[in-house]
N, C-alpha and C positions, 0 to 999 in steps of 0.2 A: 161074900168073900171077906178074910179079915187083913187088914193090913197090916205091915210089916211091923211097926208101933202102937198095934190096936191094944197090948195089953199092958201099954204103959200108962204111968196115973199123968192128968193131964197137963200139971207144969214142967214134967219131965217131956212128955214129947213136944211142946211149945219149944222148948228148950233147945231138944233136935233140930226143931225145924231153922230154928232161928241161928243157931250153929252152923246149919247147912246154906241158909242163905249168905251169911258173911263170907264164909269160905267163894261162894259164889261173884259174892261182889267183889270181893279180894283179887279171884282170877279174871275179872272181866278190866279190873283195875290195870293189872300187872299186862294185859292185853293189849290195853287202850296206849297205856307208856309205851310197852315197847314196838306196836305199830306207828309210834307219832317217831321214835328215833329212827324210822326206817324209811319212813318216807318222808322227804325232805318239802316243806311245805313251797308253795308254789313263790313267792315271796324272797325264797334265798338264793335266787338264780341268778350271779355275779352279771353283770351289765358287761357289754364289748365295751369296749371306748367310743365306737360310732354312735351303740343306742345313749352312751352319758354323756356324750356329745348334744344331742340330740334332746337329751331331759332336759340339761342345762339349758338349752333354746328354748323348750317349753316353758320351762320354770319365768327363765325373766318375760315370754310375751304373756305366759297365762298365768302367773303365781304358783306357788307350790299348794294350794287346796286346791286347784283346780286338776290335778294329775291323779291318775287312776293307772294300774294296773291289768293286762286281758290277764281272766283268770285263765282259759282256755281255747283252742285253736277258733276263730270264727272266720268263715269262709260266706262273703256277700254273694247274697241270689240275687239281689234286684239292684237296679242302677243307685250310686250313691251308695250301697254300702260299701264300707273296705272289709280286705281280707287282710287278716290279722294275727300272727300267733302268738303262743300260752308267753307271758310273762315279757310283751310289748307293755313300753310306758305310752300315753296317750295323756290330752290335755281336752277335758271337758269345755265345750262350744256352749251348746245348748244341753238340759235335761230333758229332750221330745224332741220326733221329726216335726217338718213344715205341715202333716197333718193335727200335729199337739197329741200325738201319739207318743206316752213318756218310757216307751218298753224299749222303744231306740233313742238312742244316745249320739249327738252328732257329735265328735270327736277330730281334735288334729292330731295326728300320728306324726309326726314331724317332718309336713311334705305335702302327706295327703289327705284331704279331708273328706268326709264321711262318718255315716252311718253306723251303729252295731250295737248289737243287744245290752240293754243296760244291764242284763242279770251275768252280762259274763263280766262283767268289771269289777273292781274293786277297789277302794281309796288306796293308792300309794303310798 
């Protein structure tokens, strides 16, 4: 079977190709921007007064590096974890449960303490 640029000389269809890729990277570009304007990153979600209440507690008992972000809803199965949703502030205890288990995260939420997956947090 012959391809559609099989009878062009060979810096001409390089040429093509490499034309065709830009255009490609251009729309995936143009893609990228305007899904990031549409979806507003987890990060811009105004505080109540009670949760900035509540930072500002954390912040003077645990410092401002010790504050992280839930990236998304966590709801605890086992005793000791908290349940938690998307875009609570939390103040880092320990990096590991009491087994030195580092995948949970012991955490005060401004109240209560526990447990919860270190991969849904994020630095604040």
């Amino acid at each position: 079977p012959q391809l559609p640029h099989g009878h062009m000389p060979l810096p001409s269809f390089w040429k093509v190709v490499e034309d065709a890729l830009q255009h490609s990277g251009a729309q995936l570009r143009a893609f990228c921007q305007a899904f990031e304007t549409v979806t507003p990153s987890p990060g811009a979600q105004p505080l109540t007064p009670a949760e900035e209440r509540k930072v500002l507690s954390l912040v003077s008992k645990h410092g401002p590096d010790k504050l992280y972000q839930v990236t998304s809803n966590i709801s605890g199965s086992k005793d000791l974890d908290l349940t938690l949703l998307r875009g609570q502030i939390v103040a880092l205890l320990q990096s590991a449960d009491t087994k030195g288990n580092a995948s949970r995260w012991l955490v005060d939420a401004g109240g209560p303490r526990g447990f919860v997956p270190a991969a849904k947090l994020r630095p604040y």
